[in-house]
C-alpha positions in Angstrom: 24.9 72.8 10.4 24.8 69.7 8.8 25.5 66.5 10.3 27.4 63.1 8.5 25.3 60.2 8.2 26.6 57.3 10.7 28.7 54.6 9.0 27.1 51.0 8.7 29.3 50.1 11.9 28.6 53.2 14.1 24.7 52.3 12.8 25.4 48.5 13.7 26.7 49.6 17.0 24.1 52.1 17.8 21.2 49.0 16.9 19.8 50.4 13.9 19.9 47.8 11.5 19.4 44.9 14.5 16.7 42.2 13.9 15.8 39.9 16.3 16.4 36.5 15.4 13.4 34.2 15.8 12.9 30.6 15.5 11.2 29.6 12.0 7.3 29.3 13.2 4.3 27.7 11.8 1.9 30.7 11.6 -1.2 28.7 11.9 0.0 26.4 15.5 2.8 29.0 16.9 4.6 25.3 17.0 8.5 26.0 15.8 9.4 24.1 13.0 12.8 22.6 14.3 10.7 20.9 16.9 8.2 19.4 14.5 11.1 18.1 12.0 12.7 16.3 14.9 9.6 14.8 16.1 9.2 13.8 12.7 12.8 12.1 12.4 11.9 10.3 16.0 8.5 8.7 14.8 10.5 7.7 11.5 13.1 6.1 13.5 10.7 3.8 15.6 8.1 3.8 12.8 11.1 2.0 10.2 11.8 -1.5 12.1 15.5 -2.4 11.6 15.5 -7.0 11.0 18.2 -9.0 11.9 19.2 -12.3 10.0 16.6 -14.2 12.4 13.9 -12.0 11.5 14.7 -11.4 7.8 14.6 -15.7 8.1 11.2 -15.4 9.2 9.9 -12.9 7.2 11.4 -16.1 3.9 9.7 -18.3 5.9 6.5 -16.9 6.0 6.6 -16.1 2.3 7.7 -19.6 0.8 4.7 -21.1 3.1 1.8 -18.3 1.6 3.7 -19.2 -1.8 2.9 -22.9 -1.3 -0.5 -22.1 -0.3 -1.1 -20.7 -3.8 0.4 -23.5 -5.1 -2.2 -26.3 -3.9 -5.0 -24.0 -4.1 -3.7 -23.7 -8.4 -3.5 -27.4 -8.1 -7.5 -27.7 -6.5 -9.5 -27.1 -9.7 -6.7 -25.6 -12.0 -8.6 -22.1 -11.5 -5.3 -19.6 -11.2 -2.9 -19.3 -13.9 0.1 -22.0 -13.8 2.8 -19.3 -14.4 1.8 -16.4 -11.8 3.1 -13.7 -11.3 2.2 -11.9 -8.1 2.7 -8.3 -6.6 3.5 -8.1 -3.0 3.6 -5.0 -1.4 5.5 -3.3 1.6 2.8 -2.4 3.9 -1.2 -4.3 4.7 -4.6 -2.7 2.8 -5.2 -1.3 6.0 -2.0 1.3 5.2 -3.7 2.2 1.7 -1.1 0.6 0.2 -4.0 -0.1 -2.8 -7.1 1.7 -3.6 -9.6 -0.9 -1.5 -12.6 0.4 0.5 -11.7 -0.2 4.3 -15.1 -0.1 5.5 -15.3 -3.9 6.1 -12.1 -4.7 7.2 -11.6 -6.2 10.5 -9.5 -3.8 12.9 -6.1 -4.8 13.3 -3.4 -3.3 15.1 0.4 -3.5 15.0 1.3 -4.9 18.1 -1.5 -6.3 19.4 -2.1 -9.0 16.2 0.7 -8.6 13.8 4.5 -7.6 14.0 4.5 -6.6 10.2 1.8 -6.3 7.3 2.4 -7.2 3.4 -0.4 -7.0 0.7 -0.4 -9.9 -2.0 -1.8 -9.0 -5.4 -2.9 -12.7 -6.7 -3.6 -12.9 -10.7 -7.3 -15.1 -10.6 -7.1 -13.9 -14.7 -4.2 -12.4 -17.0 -4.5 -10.6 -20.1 -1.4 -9.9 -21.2 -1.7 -10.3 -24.9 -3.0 -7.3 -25.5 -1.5 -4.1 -27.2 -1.9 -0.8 -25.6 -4.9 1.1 -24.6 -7.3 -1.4 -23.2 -10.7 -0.8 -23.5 -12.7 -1.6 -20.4 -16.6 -2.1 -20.5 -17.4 0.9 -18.4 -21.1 1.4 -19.5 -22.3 0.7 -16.3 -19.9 1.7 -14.1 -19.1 5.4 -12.4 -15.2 6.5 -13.3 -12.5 4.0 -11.9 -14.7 0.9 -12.0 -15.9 -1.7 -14.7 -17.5 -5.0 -15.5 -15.3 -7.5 -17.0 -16.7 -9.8 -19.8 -15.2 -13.5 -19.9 -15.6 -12.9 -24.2 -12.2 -11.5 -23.5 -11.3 -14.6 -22.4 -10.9 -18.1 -24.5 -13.0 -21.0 -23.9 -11.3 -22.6 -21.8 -11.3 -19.9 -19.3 -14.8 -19.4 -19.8 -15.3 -22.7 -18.3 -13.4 -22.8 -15.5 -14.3 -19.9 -14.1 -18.5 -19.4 -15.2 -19.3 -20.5 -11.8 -18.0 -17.2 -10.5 -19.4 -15.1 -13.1 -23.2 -13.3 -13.0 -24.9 -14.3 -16.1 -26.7 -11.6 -18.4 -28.8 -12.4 -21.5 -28.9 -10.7 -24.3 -32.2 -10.1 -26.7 -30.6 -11.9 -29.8 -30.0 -15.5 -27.3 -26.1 -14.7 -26.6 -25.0 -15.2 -23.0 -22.3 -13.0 -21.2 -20.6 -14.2 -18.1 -19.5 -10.9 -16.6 -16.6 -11.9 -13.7 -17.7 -11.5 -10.4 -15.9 -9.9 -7.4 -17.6 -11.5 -4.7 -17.8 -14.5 -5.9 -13.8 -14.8 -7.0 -13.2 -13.8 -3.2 -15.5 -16.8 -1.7 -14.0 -18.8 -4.2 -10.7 -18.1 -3.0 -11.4 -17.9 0.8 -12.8 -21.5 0.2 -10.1 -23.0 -1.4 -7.5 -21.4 0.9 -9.7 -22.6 3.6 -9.8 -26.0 2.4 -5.6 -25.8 1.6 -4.7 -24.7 5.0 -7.1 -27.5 6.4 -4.7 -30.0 4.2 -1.3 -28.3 5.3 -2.7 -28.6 9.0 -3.1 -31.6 9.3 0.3 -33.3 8.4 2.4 -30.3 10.0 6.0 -29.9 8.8 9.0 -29.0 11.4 9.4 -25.2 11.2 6.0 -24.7 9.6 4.3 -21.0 10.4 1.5 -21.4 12.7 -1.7 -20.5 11.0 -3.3 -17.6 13.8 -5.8 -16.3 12.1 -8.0 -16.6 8.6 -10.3 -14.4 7.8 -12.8 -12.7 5.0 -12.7 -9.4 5.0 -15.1 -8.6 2.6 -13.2 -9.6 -0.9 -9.6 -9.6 0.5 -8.2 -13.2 2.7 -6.5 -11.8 5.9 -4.1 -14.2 6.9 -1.9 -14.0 10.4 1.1 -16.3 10.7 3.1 -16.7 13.5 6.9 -17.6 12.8 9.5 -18.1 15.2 8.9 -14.7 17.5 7.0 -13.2 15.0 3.7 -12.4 13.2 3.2 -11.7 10.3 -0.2 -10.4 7.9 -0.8 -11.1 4.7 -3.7 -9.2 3.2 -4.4 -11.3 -0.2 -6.4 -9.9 -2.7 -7.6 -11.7 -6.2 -7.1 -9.4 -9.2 -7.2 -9.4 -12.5 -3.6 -8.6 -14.1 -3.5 -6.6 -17.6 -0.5 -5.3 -19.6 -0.7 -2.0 -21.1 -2.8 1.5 -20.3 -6.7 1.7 -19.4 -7.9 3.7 -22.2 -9.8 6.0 -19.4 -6.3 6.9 -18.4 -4.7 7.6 -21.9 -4.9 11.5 -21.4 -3.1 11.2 -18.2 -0.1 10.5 -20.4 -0.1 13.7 -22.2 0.1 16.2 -19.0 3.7 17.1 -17.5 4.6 15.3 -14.4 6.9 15.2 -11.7 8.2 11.8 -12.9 9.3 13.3 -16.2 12.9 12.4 -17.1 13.3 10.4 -13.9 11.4 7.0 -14.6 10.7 6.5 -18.7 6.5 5.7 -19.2 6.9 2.3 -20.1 8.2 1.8 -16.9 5.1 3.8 -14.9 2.5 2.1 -17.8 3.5 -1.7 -17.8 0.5 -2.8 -16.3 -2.3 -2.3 -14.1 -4.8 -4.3 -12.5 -9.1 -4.7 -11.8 -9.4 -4.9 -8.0 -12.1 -6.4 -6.1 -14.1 -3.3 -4.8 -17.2 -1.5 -6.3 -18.7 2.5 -6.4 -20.8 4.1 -3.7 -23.9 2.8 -6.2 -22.2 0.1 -8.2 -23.5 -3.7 -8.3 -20.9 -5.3 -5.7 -21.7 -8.7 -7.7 -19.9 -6.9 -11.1 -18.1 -4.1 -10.5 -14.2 -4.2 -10.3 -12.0 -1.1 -9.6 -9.2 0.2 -11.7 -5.5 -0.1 -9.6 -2.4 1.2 -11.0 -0.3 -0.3 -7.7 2.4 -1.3 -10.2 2.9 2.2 -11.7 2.8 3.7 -7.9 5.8 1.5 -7.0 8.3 3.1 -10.1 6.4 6.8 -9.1 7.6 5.8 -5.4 10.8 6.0 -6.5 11.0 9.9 -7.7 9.5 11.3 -4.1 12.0 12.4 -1.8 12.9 10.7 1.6 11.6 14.1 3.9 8.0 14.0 1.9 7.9 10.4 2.6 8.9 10.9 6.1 5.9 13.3 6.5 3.1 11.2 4.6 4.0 8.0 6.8 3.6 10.8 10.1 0.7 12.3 8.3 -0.8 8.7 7.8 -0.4 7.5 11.1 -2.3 10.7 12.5 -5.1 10.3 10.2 -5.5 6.5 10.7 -6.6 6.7 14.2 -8.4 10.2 13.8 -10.6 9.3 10.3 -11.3 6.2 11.1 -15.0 6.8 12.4 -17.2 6.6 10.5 -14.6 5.2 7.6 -14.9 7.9 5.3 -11.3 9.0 4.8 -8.5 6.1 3.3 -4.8 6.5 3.9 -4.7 6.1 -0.4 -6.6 9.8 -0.2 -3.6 11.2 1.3 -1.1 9.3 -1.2 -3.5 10.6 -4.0 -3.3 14.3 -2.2 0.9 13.4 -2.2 1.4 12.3 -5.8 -0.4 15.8 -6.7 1.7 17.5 -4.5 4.7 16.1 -6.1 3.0 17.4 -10.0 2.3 20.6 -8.5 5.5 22.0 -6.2 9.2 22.1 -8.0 11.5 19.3 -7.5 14.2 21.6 -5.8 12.2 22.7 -3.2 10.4 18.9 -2.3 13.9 17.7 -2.0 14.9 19.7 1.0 16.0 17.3 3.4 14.8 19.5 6.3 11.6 20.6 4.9 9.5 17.5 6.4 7.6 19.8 8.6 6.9 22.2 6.1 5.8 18.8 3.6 3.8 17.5 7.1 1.4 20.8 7.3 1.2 21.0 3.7 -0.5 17.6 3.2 -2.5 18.1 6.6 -3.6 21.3 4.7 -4.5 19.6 1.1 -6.5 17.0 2.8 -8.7 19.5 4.8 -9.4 21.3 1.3 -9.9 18.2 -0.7 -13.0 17.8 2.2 -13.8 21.1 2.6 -14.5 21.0 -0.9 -15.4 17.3 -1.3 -12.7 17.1 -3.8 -10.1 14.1 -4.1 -9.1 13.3 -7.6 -7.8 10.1 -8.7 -4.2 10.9 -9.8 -4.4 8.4 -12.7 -7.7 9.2 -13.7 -8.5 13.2 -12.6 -12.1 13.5 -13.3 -12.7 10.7 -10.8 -13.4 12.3 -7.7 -13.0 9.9 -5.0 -15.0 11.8 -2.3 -18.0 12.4 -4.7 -20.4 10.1 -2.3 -19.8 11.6 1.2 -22.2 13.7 2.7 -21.9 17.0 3.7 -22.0 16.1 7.8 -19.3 13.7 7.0 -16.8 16.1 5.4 -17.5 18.7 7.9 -17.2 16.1 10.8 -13.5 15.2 9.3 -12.6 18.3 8.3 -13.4 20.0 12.2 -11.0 16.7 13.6 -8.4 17.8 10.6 -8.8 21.7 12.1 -7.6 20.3 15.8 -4.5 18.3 14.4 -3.4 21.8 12.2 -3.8 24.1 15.5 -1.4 21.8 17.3 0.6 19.7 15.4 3.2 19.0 17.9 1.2 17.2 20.4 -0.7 15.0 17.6 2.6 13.9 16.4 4.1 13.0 20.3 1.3 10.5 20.4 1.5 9.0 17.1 5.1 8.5 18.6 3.6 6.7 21.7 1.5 4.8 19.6 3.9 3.5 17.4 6.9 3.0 20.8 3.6 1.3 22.3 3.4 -1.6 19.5 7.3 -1.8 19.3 7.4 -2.8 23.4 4.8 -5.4 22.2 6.7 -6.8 19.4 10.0 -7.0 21.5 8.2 -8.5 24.6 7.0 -11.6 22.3 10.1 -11.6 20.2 11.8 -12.4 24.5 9.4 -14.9 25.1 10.3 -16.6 21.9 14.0 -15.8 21.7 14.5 -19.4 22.9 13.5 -21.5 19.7 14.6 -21.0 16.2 12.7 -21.4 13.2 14.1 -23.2 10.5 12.6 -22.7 6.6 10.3 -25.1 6.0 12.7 -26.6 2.8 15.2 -27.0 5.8 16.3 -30.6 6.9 17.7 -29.3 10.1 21.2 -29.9 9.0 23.5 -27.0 9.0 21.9 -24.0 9.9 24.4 -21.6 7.8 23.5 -23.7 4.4 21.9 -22.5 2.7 19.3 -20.5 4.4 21.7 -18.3 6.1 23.3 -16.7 2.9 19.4 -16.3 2.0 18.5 -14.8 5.1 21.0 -12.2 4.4 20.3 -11.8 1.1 16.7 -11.1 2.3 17.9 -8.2 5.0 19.1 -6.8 2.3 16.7 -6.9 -0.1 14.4 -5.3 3.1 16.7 -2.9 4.1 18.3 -1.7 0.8 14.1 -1.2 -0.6 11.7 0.1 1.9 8.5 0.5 0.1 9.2 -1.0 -2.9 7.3 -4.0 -4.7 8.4 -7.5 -4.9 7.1 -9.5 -7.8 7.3 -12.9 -7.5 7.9 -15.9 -10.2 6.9 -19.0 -8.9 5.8 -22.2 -10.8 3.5 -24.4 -8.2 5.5 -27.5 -9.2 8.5 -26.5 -7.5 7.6 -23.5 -4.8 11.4 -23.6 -3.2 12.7 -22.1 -6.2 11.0 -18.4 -5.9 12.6 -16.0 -8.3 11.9 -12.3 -7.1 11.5 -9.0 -9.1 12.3 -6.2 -6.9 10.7 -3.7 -9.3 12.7 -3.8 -12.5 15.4 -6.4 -10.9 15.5 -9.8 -10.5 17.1 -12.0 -8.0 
């Protein structure tokens, strides 16, 4: 006797075809990934500071004074170019906002010294006359570094600047005056010394208060206090070039993820020689290749959930890595922008995915140390982790192995950390709620003219372009007249 197959309802009824329905679950932690995207969103929303007109007034203030600075220190012994043209950046060194080697950097915290962090990119040199690729003297440098030869440079320049130049002579009686790194910076902290010692003492109402000054190896950390707030500046002399690196001139041939999106003269306008050497390289000569302009346009093709996750990732990271210094927050942009090459647009733009984006780059960085493997994006067959030892990697990459088995809890304190320096921020901003600073330009007349319609225009400009670039026109002559360049716009 044969029997009829149940219908798909009679099965449905009987169970058959009934699946339990699980929560989505990261194999490696058990930890469900709903939970870890909304811990995510939570440390984005403390971690991204909302200003007001007072603060976005502060923020001016602070600028047009560090603007002023470079002014008179221009005017001191004609040194920096008259027509600069600066690249400040959302976001201190100490963030990895530029390939610099943290390892003699003062500790600072959010919080506890500053309120908010920028990094300045300051022109000592420009070579912008050049056509496309520039050839660097790399013959005695490893990958990503070179020496830089004043012959480059007229006479003029030549003169100004030997004194911070190492001097090499050559068999047939020529002398080269190859720029020096260290000696630019002690130039500079010197005559930023020597400004700030000038603007000190005949104080102007509404000035910033000048908290801290320090060298930090080649970089000038300054900490201003304005109205309820403090603010860092991490300023860095470079040298500014227009055009490609030659070193970099295959990059332009492979497909990337910024194809169609951004056209390559925008991602190849410029890039710059950084103060920072090799594991081996002479710290007196060596200069690093930074493409911290071309980053800014690439910013603008990664999606808001990966960004989310790299700022959590970073913030785990930062406190984790940061004994002994071996690991930089730029690694993990690196580890990001090959990320963004290697997985399909579709799937990085899934605006719930940030968990998924969170493991992912926890995952890529424990390979790249596992394997001792971090390529430059710009320049591939410079492998950034080349000079770490073995115990180091393995020491990092055991810490890495605790954050991926319980992601959760690593990401609830990086919240407390970052609620932690926002109660501090708040408690000072109470304490000074009473006063109001005005901009230094300001007379004290009318406080709605005209530094109110600026103050908003500066919200804005903050709100509308987190992470972005500001480049900044100013002529020393006449420093209340800043004309900004928010990458390719100008206001």
């Amino acid at each position: 006797m044969k029997m009829a197959a149940p219908t798909a309802s009679k099965a449905a009824s009987l169970g058959c075809n009934n699946k339990p329905s699980f929560p989505e679950l990261d194999f490696r932690s058990g930890a469900r990934v709903e939970e870890l995207n909304k811990l995510i969103q939570e440390f984005t929303k403390h971690d991204q500071r909302e200003y007001d007109d007072q603060r976005a007034l502060e923020i001016h203030t602070a600028k047009d004074f560090i603007f002023s600075m470079l002014g008179m220190v221009q005017k001191l012994d004609q040194k920096l170019p008259v027509a600069n043209e600066y690249l400040l950046l959302s976001g201190g060194v100490r963030e990895g906002v530029v390939d610099l080697d943290l390892d003699e950097l003062n500790v600072y915290a959010r919080g506890t010294d500053y309120d908010m962090d920028f990094t300045l990119l300051v022109p000592a040199l420009k070579l912008h006359d050049r056509n496309q690729p520039v050839t660097l003297d790399m013959r005695h440098s490893a990958l990503c570094h070179s020496w830089l030869s004043l012959r480059l440079f007229d006479e003029g320049t030549i003169s100004k600047w030997k004194d911070c130049c190492t001097i090499v002579d050559h068999i047939n009686g020529a002398t080269n005056y190859f720029f020096s790194p260290t000696k630019v910076a002690d130039w500079f902290y010197d005559s930023i010394s020597i400004v700030l010692s000038e603007i000190q003492k005949k104080p102007q109402r509404g000035m910033p208060k000048v908290e801290k000054v320090e060298k930090n190896g080649t970089i000038i950390s300054i900490i201003l206090g304005v109205g309820s707030s403090r603010m860092l500046y991490d300023i860095v002399p470079v040298v500014s070039f227009k055009g490609w690196p030659a070193v970099a001139q295959s990059w332009l041939m492979e497909n990337h993820f910024w194809d169609g999106k951004i056209t390559e003269e925008e991602v190849i306008s410029g890039f710059y020689l950084v103060p920072a050497c090799s594991y081996k390289g002479k710290k007196d000569n060596e200069w690093r290749l930074s493409f911290a302009r071309s980053e800014v346009q690439l910013k603008k093709c990664i999606s808001s959930s990966l960004m989310q996750a790299y700022q959590a990732c970073k913030a785990i990271i930062i406190k984790l890595l940061s004994r002994p210094k071996a690991i930089s927050p730029y690694h993990l942009r690196s580890m990001m922008l090959w990320a963004c090459d290697r997985l399909p647009a579709n799937y990085l733009a899934q605006e719930d995915y940030a968990a998924h984006f969170l493991l992912g780059l926890i995952d890529d960085l424990q390979h790249c140390l596992v394997n001792k493997m971090c390529p430059n994006y710009f320049i591939p067959q410079c492998n950034m982790l080349e000079h770490l030892s073995e115990e180091t990697v393995m020491l990092h990459a055991r810490k890495l192995s605790s954050v991926r088995s319980d992601p959760a809890e690593h990401l609830r304190t990086a919240i407390e950390h970052v609620k932690a320096a926002n109660r501090l921020t708040l408690e000072l901003q109470r304490r000074g709620s009473t006063t109001s600073i005005p901009s230094p330009q300001s007379d004290g007349g009318d406080p709605n003219q005209p530094d109110d319609r600026l103050a908003k225009k500066l919200q804005q400009l903050v709100t509308e372009n987190p992470g972005k670039s500001i480049s900044v026109f100013i002529n020393p002559d006449d420093v209340t007249r800043p004309h900004f360049r928010i990458d390719d716009k100008f206001f």
